[in-house]
C-alpha positions in Angstrom: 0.0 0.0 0.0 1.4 3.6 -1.2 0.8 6.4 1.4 0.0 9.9 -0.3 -0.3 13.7 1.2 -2.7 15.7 0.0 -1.8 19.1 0.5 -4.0 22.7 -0.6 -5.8 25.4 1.4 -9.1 24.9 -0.7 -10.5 21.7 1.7 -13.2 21.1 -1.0 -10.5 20.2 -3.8 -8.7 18.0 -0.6 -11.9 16.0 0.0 -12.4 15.3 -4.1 -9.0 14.1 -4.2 -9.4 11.7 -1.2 -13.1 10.7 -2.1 -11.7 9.8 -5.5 -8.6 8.0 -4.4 -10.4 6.3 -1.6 -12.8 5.1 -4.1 -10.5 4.3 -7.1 -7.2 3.4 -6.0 -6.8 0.2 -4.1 -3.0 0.5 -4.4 -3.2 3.9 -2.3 -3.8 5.2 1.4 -4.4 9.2 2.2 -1.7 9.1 5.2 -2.9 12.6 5.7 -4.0 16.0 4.4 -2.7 20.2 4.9 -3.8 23.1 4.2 -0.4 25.0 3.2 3.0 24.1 2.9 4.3 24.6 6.1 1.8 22.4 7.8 2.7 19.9 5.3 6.3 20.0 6.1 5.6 19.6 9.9 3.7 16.4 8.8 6.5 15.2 6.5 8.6 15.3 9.7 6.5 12.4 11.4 5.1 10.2 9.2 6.6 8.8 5.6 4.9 8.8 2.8 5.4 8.3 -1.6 4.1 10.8 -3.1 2.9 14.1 -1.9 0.1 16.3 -4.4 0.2 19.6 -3.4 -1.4 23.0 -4.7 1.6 26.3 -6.0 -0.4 29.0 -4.7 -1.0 28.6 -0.5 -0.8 30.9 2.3 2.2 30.8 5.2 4.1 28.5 2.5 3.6 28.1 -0.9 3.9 24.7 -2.7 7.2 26.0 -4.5 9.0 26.4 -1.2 7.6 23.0 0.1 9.1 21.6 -3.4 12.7 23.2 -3.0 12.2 22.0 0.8 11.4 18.4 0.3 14.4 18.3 -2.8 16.8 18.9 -0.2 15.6 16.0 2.2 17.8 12.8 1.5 14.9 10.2 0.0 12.5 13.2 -1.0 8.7 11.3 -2.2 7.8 12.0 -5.5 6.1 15.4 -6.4 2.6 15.9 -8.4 1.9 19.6 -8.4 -1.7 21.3 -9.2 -1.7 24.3 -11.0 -4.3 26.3 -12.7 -3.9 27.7 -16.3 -2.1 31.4 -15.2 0.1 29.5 -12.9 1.5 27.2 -16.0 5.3 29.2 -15.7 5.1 28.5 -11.6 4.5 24.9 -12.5 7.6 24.7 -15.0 9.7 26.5 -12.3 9.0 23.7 -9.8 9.8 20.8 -12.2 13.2 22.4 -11.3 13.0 21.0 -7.7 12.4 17.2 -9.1 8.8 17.8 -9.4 7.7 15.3 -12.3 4.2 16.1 -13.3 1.1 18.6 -12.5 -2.3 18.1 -12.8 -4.8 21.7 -14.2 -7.3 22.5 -12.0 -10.2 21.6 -12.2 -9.1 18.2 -11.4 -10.3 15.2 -13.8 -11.0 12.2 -12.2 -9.9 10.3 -15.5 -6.6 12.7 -15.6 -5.9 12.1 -11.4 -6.1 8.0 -11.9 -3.9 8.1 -15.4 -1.3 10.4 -13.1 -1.9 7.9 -10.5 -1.5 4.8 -12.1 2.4 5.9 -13.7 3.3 7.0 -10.2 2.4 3.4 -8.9 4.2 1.7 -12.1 7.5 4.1 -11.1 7.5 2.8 -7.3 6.9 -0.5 -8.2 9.7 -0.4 -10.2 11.7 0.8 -7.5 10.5 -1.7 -4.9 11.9 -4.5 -7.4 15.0 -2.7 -7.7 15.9 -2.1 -4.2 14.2 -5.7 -3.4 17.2 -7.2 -6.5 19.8 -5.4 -4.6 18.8 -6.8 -1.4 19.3 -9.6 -2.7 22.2 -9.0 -4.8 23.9 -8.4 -0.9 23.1 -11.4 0.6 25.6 -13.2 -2.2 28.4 -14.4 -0.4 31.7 -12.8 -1.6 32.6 -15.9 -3.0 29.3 -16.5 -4.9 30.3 -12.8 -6.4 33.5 -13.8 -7.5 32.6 -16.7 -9.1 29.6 -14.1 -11.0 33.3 -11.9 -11.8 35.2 -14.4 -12.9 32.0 -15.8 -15.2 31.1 -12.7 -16.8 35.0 -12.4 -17.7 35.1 -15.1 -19.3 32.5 -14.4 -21.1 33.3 -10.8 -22.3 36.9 -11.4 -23.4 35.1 -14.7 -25.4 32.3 -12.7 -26.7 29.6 -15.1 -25.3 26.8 -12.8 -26.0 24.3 -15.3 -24.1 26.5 -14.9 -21.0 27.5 -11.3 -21.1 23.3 -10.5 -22.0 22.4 -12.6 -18.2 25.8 -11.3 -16.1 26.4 -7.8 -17.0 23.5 -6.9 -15.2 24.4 -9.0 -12.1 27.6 -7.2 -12.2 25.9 -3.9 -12.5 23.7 -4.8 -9.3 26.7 -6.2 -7.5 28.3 -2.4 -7.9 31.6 -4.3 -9.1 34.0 -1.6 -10.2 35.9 -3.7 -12.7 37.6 -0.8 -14.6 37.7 2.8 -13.2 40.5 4.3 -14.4 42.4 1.6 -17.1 43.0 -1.7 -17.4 44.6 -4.2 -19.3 44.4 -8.2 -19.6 47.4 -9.9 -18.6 47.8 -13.9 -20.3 49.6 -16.4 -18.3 50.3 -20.2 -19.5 52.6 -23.1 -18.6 55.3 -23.7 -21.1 54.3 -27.4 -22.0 57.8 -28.2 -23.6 58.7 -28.2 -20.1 55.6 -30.6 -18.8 57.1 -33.0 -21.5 60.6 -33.2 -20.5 59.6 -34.0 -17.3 57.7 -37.0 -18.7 54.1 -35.5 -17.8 51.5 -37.1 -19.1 49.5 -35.2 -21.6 46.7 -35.9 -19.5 47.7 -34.7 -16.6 48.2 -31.2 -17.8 44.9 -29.7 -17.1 45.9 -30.5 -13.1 49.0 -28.3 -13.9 47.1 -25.6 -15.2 44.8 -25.6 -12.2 47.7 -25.1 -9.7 48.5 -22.0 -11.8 45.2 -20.8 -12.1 45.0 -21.1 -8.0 48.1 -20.1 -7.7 47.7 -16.7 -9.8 44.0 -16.3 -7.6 46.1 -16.5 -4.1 48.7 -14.2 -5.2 46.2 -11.7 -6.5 44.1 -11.7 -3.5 46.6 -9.1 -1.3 45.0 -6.2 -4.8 41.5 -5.7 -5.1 42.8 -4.3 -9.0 43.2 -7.7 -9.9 40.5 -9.6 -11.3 41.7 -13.7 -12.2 39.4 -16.1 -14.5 40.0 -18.8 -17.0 39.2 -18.0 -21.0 38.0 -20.3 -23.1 41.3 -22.0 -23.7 42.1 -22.5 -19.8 44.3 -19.9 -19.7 44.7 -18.2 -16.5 43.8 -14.3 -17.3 44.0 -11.5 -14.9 42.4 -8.3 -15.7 44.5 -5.9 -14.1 43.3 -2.0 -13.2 45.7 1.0 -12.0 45.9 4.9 -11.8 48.1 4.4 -15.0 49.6 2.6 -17.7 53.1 3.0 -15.8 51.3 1.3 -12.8 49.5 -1.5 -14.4 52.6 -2.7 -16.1 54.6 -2.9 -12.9 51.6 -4.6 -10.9 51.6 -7.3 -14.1 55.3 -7.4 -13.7 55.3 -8.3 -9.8 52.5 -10.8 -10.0 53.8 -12.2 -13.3 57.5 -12.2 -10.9 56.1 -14.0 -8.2 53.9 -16.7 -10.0 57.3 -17.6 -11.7 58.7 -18.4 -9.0 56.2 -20.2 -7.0 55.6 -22.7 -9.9 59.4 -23.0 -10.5 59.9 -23.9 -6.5 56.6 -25.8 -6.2 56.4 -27.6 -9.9 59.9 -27.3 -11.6 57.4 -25.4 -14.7 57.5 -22.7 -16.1 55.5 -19.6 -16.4 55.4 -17.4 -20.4 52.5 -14.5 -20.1 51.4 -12.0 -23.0 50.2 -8.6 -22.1 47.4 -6.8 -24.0 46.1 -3.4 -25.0 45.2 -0.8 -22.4 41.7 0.0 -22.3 39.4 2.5 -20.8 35.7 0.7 -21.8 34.7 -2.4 -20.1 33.9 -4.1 -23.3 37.2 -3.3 -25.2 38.8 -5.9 -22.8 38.0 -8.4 -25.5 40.6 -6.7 -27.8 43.1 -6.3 -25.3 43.0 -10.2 -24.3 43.5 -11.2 -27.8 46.7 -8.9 -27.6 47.5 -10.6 -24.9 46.9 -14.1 -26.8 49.2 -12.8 -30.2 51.9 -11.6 -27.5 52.0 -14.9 -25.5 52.9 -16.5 -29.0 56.0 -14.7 -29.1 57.5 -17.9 -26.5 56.8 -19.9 -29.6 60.2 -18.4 -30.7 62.1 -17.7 -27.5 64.3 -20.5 -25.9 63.3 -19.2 -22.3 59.9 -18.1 -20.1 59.4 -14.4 -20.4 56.1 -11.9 -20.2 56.0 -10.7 -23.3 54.8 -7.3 -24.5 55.5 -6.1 -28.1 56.5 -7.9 -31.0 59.8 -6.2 -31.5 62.1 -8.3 -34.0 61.8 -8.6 -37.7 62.3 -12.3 -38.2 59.8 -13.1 -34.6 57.2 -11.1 -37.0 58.1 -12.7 -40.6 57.5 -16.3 -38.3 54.2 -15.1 -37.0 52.9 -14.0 -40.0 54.0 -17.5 -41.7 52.2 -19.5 -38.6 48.7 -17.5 -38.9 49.0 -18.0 -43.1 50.0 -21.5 -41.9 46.9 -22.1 -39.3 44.1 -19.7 -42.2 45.2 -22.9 -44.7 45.0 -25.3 -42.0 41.5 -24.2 -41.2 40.5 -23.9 -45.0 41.5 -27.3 -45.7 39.7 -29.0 -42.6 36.2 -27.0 -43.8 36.9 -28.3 -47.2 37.6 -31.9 -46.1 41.4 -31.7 -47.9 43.7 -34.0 -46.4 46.2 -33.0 -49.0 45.9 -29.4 -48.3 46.1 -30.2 -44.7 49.9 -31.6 -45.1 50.7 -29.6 -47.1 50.1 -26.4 -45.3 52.5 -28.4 -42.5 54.9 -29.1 -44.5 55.3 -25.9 -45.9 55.9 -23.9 -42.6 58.6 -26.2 -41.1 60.3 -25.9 -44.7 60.3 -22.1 -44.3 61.5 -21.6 -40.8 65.3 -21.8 -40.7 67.3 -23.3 -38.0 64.2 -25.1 -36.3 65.6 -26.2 -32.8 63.7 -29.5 -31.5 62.4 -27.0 -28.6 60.5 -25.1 -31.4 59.0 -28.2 -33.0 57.3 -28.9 -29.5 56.2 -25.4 -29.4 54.7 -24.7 -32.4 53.8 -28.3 -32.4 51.5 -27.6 -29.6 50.1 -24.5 -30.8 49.3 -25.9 -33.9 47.5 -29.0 -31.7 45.6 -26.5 -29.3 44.3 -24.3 -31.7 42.8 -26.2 -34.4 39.0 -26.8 -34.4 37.4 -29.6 -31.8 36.3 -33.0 -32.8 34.4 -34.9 -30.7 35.8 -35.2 -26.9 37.1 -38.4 -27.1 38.5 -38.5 -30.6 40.1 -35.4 -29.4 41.9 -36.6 -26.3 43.2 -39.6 -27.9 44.9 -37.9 -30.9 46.8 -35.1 -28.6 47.9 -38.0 -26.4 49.2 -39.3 -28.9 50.6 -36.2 -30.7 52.1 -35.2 -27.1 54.4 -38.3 -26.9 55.2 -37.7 -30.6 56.4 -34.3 -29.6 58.1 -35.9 -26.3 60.2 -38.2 -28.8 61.0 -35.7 -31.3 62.2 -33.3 -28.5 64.5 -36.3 -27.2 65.4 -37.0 -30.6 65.4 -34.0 -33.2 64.1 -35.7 -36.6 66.0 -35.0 -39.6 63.1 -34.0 -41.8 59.8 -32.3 -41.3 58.2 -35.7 -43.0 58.3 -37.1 -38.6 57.0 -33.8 -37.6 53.9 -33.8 -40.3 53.1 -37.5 -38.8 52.2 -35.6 -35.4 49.4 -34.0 -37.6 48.0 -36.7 -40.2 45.6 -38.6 -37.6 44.2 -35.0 -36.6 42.2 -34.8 -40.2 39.1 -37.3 -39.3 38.6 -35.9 -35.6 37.9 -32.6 -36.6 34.7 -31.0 -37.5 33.3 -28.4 -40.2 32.1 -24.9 -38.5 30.8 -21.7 -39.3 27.7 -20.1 -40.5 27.2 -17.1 -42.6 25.9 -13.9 -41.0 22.1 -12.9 -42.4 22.3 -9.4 -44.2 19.1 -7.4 -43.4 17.5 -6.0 -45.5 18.1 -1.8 -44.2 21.1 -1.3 -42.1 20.3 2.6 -41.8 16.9 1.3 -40.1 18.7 -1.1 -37.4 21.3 1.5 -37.0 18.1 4.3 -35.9 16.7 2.0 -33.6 19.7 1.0 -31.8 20.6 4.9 -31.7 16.8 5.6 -30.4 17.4 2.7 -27.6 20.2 3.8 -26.5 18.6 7.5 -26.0 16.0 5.9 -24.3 17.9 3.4 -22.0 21.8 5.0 -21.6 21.2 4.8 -17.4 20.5 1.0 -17.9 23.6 -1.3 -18.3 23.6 -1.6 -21.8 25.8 -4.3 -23.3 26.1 -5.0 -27.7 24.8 -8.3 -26.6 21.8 -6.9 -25.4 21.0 -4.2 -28.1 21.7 -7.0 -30.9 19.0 -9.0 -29.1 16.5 -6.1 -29.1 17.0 -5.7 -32.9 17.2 -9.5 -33.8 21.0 -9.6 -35.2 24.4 -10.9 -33.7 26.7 -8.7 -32.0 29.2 -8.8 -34.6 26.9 -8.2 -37.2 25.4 -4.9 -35.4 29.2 -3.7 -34.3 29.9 -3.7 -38.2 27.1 -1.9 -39.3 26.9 0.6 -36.7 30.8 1.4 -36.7 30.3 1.4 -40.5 27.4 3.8 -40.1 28.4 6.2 -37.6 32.2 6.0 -37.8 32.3 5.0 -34.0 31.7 2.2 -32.5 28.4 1.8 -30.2 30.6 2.0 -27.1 32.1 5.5 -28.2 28.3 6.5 -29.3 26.9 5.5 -25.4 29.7 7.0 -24.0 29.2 10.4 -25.7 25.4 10.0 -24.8 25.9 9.6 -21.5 28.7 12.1 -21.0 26.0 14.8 -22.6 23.2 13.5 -20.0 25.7 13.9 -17.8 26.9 17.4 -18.3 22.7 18.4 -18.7 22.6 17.0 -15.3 25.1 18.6 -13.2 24.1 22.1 -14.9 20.9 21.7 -12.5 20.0 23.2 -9.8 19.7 22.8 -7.4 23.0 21.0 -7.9 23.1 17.0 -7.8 25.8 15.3 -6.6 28.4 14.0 -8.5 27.8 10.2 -7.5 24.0 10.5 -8.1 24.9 12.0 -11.4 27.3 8.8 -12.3 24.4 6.6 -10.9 22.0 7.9 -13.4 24.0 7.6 -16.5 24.7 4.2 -16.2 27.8 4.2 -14.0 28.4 2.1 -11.1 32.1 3.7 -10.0 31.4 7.1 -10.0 35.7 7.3 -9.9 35.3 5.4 -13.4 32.6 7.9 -14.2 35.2 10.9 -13.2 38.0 9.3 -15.2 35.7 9.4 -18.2 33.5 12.6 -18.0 37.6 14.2 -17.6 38.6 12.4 -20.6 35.8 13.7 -22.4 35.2 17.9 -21.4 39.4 18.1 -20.0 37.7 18.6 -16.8 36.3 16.6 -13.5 32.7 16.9 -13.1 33.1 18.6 -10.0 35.1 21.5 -11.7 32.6 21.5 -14.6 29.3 21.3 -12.3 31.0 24.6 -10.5 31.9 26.5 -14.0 28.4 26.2 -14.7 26.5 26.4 -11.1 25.2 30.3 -11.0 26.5 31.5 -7.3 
């Protein structure tokens, strides 16, 4: 039940509006009635209520007054104004004081419930909201990290499904995953040295779970330092700082001291690739395939490193030939060409020069690890195989590439076609305008790609091309500079709104990430920019 005030100093128009609520509004209660402002606020001191109608014009204190009074208060009710047709720029001058609607005397009954019934729908709303982040606080710590770690996952593998039901848990949860910049960080075990200590291929995935738990322990001591698993079982650690200078030496100490405990505890080593800096929670993607490409560069290096940039000519000439390599590879598994298959093998241990029995079991398990899944057991079988092949050839460096391509021949019948092509619609500019007019609609809501290519019936990749081809920005760059406008419209009000209830109601959940960003945007913090544009 909603309580309501009913405030004016006519006490017929009070008993029509409780004779007409009474009789037409289950959902509401008349908690009590005034006949001017200041009587009202001496009420509002002792009892609670949601909404409070009140007339402008009233003796001892007008309704304006009790407006700018009750917008100071820390959970003010909401505000429905009466106002007759000469008072219309009184009523415009109190929408200033969070007052959200007004009804024209004479009051109609069919006007009062329609007023009525979108004040209910807005608390209602708001009881569900503050009920879900009741909830969302009862969730252990661990229970949230496992929702963290989750939605990682998903983002940096562009799960769409996943990132469409966690990003708003993660919203709820207040989880300030980025607030400044952040990078991922890409940490493996270096599985030429699992198989010269005679590790079973099998026993591998137990290896990377002590580094996974391993990285998580380390990086408890910094709440900056978020640790999942991608798709791959790679251990990744999304890392935050004031800086870029400060994220690289936090990813240099924890990459330091994982080294080391795996060394002393396993006799394995660590590689790790960093990626891109990024300032958007959904450009981490980018940055952890950085991270992936640099990682690669062990591929070529005879010991454990984190790697940053590719720096050397010939590391980028053998890159280059290894992705042309894996594209054919690909090509001739879709196109059921066994022929093609070898020979794409055969062609890029012919090209790289001095090949060290180190590399072949490097690339030999990149090559294995990357190439598209057949069935789980088929699978498992063949890398067991290829492992000890790699495990001999390591022990015993073959004198042609014809023992190396042997590793490869059984993978042909245990892998499996994949792929689909993406539907073209028939008018982009139309699926571009309503994804613009959601966003306009919806920028305080957390707003994912996943989500708006699910409201227009499209994949995410498909709507990130044709919106970046559209608008020449991506949609992150367009919501940003949405929300930074809203933002700046905002804390140009008065009287003046704080800066976190500002952040709160573009869609921000730090309001120091929301700083960061609204700086990056107008070259000034929003405090700053709320004072420039404050009149004293």
């Amino acid at each position: 039940m909603y309580k309501v005030l009913i405030v004016d100093d006519e006490p017929l128009v009070r008993e029509y509006l409780k004779l007409h609520i009474h009789a037409n509004q289950p959902d509401w209660e008349v908690a009590g009635e005034a006949m001017d402002g200041q009587e009202a606020w001496e009420i509002l001191q002792q009892i609670q209520v949601h909404l409070v109608i009140t007339d402008i014009k009233m003796p001892v204190v007008d309704g304006l007054e009790l407006c700018r009074r009750l917008s100071q208060t820390k959970n003010p009710p909401i505000i429905l104004i009466l106002s007759g047709f000469d008072e219309f720029s009184l009523a415009q001058e109190a929408i200033r004081f969070g007052v959200q609607s007004y009804l024209l005397k004479p009051v109609v009954v069919d006007e009062l419930a329609e007023a009525l019934a979108q004040v209910t729908a807005q608390l209602d709303r708001r009881f569900h909201e503050e009920l879900a982040f009741r909830a969302m606080g009862k969730i252990s710590k661990e229970s949230q990290t496992q929702v963290v770690k989750q939605f990682l996952k998903s983002l940096v593998s562009e799960n769409s499904v996943e990132i469409k039901a966690l990003y708003p848990l993660i919203f709820r949860l207040k989880v300030p995953l980025i607030e400044t910049e952040g990078l991922i960080m890409v940490l493996d075990l270096d599985e030429d040295k699992l198989a010269k200590k005679g590790i079973p291929y099998s026993d591998i995935p137990i290896f990377r779970f002590i580094l996974n738990q391993m990285v998580d322990e380390l990086s408890q001591e910094n709440e900056s330092e978020f640790v999942f698993l991608d798709t791959d079982q790679n251990t990744c650690i999304l890392v935050t700082g004031e800086d870029k200078n400060n994220i690289e030496v936090k990813c240099r100490s924890l990459y330091d001291k994982v080294s080391a405990a795996m060394l002393s505890s396993t006799g394995i080593t660590v590689s790790g690739g960093l990626g891109t800096f990024e300032s958007e929670l959904f450009h981490l993607q980018g940055s952890h395939a950085t991270a992936v490409r640099n990682l690669n560069q062990r591929l070529f290096s005879d010991e454990p490193a984190l790697f940053r940039y590719w720096t050397e000519e010939l590391q980028l000439q053998r890159l280059a030939l290894l992705d042309q390599t894996f594209t054919s590879i690909q090509f001739a598994i879709m196109d059921q060409n066994e022929v093609a298959f070898l020979m794409a093998v055969k062609h890029y241990y012919e090209h790289i020069k001095d090949l060290s029995a180190l590399h072949i079991m490097k690339i030999g398990f990149y090559l294995v690890r990357n190439l598209p899944n057949g069935s789980l057991e088929r699978k498992s079988e063949f890398l067991d195989n290829a492992y000890h092949h790699l495990q001999l050839a390591y022990r015993n460096p073959p004198e042609s590439t014809e023992a190396i391509i042997a590793l490869f021949r059984e993978t042909f019948n245990c892998l499996t076609k994949g792929g689909r092509e993406e539907p073209v619609p028939e008018n982009e500019q139309d699926i571009v305008s309503r994804v613009k007019a959601y966003i306009y609609s919806h920028y305080a809501e957390p707003l994912s790609l996943a989500l708006l290519a699910e409201k227009m019936g499209i994949t995410p990749g498909y709507l990130s091309n044709i919106f970046h081809r559209t608008m020449q920005e991506s949609y992150i760059k367009f919501l940003t500079r949405v929300r930074m406008e809203q933002a700046a419209k905002l804390l140009k009000m008065h009287p003046p709104l704080k800066v976190y209830d500002v952040s709160e109601r573009v869609g921000y959940v730090s309001v120091k990430h929301f700083s960061h960003v609204f700086k990056q945007f107008y070259n000034t913090p929003p405090g700053e920019y709320q004072e420039k544009h404050i009149p004293s």
